[in-house]
C-alpha positions as CSV (number, residue, x, y, z in Angstrom):
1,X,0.0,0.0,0.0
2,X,1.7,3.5,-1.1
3,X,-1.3,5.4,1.7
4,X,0.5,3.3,4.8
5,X,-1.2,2.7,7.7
6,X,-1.5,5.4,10.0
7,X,-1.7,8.2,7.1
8,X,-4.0,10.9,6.8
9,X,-5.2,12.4,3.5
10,X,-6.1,16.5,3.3
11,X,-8.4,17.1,0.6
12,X,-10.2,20.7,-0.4
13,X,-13.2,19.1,-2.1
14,X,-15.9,15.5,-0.7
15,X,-15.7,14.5,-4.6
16,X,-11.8,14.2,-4.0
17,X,-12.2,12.4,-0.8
18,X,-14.6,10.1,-3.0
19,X,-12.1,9.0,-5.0
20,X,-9.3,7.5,-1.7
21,X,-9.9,3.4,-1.1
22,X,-12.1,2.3,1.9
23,X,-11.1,3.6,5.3
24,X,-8.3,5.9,4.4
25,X,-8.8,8.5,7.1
26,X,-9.4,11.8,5.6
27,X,-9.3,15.1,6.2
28,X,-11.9,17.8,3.7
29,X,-11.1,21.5,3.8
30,X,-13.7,22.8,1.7
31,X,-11.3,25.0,0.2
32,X,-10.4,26.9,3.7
33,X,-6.7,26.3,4.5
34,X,-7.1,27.6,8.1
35,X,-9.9,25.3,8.8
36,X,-7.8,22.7,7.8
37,X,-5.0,23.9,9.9
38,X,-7.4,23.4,13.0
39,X,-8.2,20.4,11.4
40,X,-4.7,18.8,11.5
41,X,-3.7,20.3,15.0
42,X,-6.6,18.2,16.3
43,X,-5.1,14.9,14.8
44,X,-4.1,12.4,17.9
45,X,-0.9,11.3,18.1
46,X,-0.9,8.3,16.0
47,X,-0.6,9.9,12.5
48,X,2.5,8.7,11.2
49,X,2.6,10.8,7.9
50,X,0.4,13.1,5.8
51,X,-0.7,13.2,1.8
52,X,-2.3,16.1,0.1
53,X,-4.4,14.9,-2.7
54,X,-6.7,16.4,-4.8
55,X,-6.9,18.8,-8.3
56,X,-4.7,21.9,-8.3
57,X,-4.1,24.6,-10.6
58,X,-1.3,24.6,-13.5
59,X,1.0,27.5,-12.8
60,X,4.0,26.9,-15.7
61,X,2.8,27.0,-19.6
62,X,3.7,23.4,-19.8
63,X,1.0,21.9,-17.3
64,X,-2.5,20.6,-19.2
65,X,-5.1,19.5,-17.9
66,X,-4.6,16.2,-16.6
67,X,-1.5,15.8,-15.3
68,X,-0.8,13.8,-12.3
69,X,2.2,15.3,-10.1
70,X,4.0,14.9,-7.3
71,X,5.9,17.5,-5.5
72,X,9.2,17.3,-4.7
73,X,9.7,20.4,-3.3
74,X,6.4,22.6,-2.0
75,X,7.2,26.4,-1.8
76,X,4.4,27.2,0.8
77,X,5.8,30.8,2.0
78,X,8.9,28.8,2.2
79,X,10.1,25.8,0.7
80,X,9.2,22.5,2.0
81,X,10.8,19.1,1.4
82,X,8.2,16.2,0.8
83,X,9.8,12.9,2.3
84,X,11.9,11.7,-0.9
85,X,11.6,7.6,0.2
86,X,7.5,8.4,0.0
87,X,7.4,10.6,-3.2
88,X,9.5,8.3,-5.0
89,X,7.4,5.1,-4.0
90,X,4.2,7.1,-4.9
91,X,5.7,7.9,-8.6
92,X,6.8,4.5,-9.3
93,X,2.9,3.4,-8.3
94,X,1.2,6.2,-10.0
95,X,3.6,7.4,-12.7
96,X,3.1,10.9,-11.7
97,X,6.0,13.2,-12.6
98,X,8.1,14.7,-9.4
99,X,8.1,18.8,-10.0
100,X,8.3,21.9,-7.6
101,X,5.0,22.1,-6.8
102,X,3.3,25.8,-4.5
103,X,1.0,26.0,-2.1
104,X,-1.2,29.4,-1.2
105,X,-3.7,30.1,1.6
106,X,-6.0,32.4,-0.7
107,X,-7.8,30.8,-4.2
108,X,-5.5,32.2,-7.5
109,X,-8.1,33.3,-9.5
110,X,-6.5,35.1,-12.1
111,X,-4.3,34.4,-14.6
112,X,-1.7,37.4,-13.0
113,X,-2.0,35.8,-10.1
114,X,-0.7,32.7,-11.8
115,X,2.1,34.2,-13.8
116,X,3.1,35.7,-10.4
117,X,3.6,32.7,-8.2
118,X,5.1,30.5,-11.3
119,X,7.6,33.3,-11.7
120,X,8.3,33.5,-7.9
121,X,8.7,29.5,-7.4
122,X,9.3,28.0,-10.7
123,X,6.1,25.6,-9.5
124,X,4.1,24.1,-12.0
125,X,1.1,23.8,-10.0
126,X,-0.9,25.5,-6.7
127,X,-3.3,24.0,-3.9
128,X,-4.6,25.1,-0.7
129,X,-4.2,22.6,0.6
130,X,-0.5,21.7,0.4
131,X,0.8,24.3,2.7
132,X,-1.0,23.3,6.0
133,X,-0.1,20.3,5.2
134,X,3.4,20.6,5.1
135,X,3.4,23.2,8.1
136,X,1.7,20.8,10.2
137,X,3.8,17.3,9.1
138,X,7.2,20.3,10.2
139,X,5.6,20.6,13.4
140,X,4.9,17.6,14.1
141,X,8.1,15.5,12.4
142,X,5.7,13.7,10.4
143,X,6.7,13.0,6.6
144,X,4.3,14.0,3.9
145,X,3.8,14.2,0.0
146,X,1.6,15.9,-2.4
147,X,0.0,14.0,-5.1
148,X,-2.4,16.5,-7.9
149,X,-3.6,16.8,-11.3
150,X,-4.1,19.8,-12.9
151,X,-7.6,21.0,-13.8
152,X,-7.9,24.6,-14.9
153,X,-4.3,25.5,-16.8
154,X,-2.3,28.5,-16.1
155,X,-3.7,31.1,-18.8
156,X,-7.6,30.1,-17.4
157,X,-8.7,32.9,-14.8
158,X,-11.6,31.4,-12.2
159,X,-14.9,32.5,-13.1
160,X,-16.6,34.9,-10.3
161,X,-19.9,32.3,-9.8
162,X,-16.9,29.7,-9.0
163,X,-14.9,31.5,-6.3
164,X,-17.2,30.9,-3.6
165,X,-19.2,27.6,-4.9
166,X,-18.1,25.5,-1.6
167,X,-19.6,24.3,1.2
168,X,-17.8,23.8,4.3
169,X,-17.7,20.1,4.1
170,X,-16.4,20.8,0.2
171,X,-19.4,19.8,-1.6
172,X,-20.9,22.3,-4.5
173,X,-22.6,25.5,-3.3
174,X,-25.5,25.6,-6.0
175,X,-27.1,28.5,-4.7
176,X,-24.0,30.7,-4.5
177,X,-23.2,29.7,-8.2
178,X,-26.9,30.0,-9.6
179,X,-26.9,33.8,-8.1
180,X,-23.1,34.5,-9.7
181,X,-24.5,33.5,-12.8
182,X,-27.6,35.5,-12.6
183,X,-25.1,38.9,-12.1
184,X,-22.3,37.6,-14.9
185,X,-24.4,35.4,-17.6
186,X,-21.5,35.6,-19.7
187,X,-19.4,33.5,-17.7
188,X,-21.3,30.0,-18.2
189,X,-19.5,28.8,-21.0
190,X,-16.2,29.6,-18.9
191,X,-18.4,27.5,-16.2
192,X,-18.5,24.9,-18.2
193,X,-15.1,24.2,-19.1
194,X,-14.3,24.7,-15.6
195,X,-16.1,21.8,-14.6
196,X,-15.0,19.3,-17.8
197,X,-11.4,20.6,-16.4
198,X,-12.3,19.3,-13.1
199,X,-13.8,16.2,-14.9
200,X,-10.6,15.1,-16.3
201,X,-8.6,16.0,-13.6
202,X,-10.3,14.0,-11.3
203,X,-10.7,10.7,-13.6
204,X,-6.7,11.0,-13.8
205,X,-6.6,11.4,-9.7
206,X,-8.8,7.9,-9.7
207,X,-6.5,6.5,-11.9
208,X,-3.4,7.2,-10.0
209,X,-4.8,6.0,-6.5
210,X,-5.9,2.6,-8.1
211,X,-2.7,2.3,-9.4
212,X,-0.5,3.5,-6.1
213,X,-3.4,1.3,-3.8
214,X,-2.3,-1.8,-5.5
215,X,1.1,-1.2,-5.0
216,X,3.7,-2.5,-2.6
C-alpha cells in the first residue's frame, strides 16, 4: 500500500475524498486552508505521515489538464521538502512526474496571479491545501507528500460564480453559483469548461490512486 497505515489524506473538495480506497482516514477543507490547519492540529498522536491529494491549478505553460504530479519540493511561503523515500514510491505506483510544486492560503483566480507565483517559485502547479499540510507534518516531524492533477491551466482565470461555490464540508454550493450567474451570464461557457477541467482531472486522480493502492 503507497497510503501506509496510520496516514492521513487533506483534501479541499468531498468528490476528492470520493475518489481514496475504503477507510483511508481523511481530512476535507472545503477549500479553507485555516480550517484545515485546525483540522490537523486536532489529529491524535498516532498519525505517522500526511498526503495532500486532490486537483490543483497549473501555474507553468507546460501543465494541461490532466496531469498527475508529485511535489518534490512545496514552496508554501517557504520551501518545504516532501519525504523523498515516499514521493519516490508514490511515482513508481502512479507514474506521476516529481516537480516543484506551490502552495497558497487564498484561491488564485487570475491568470496574473498565476504568472506571479510561477515566476516566484518555478512551481508548476498550486493548492490550498499543500501548505497546512506541510506546516503541520514540520511541526509535528511527520513526513508527507503531495499528489495533484491539474484542472484549470495556467492562462484560465476562475470565473466569479466559482470563487465561492463550496460548502464547508467541500461539496458544491449551487445557490452561490446560480446567483453569480444571474449577475455575470456571460461567464457560463467559462463554467462549463471549468467543470469538464475538473472532470478530467479528477478521472486522472482515480486512476493514479488505483494504481498506487495496488502497489507494494
Amino acid at each position: 500500500m503507497l497510503i501506509p497505515d496510520g496516514a492521513v489524506v487533506a483534501v479541499g473538495l468531498a468528490s476528492e475524498a470520493a475518489l481514496l480506497p475504503a477507510g483511508t482516514r481523511v481530512l476535507v477543507s472545503g477549500g479553507d486552508a485555516a480550517r484545515l490547519a485546525a483540522m490537523l492540529d486536532a489529529l491524535p498522536a498516532d498519525v505517522t505521515c500526511v498526503l495532500s491529494f486532490g486537483i490543483a491549478g497549473g501555474l507553468a505553460p507546460e501543465a494541461r489538464t490532466g496531469d498527475v504530479l508529485l511535489a518534490g519540493t512545496l514552496h508554501a511561503g517557504r520551501p518545504f521538502a516532501p519525504d523523498e523515500g515516499w514521493t519516490t514510491a508514490l511515482a513508481i505506483g502512479t507514474g506521476a512526474r516529481v516537480v516543484p510544486l506551490a502552495a497558497s492560503d487564498t484561491l488564485l483566480a487570475d491568470v496574473q496571479a498565476k504568472r506571479a507565483l510561477h515566476a516566484a517559485t518555478g512551481a508548476e502547479a498550486v493548492d490550498m491545501e499543500s501548505g497546512a499540510v506541510a506546516r503541520f507534518a514540520a511541526a509535528r516531524g511527520l513526513p508527507f507528500a503531495v499528489l495533484r492533477a491539474v484542472a484549470d491551466g495556467p492562462e484560465d482565470a476562475l470565473p466569479h460564480a466559482a470563487r465561492h461555490a463550496l460548502t464547508p464540508d467541500g461539496r458544491p454550493a449551487l445557490w452561490p453559483v446560480l446567483a453569480g450567474l444571474a449577475r455575470r451570464p456571460w461567464e457560463l461557457p467559462a463554467l462549463i469548461r471549468l467543470g469538464r477541467a475538473s472532470a478530467r482531472a479528477h478521472a486522472a486522480l482515480a486512476h493514479s490512486i488505483s494504481s498506487s493502492a495496488t502497489g507494494s
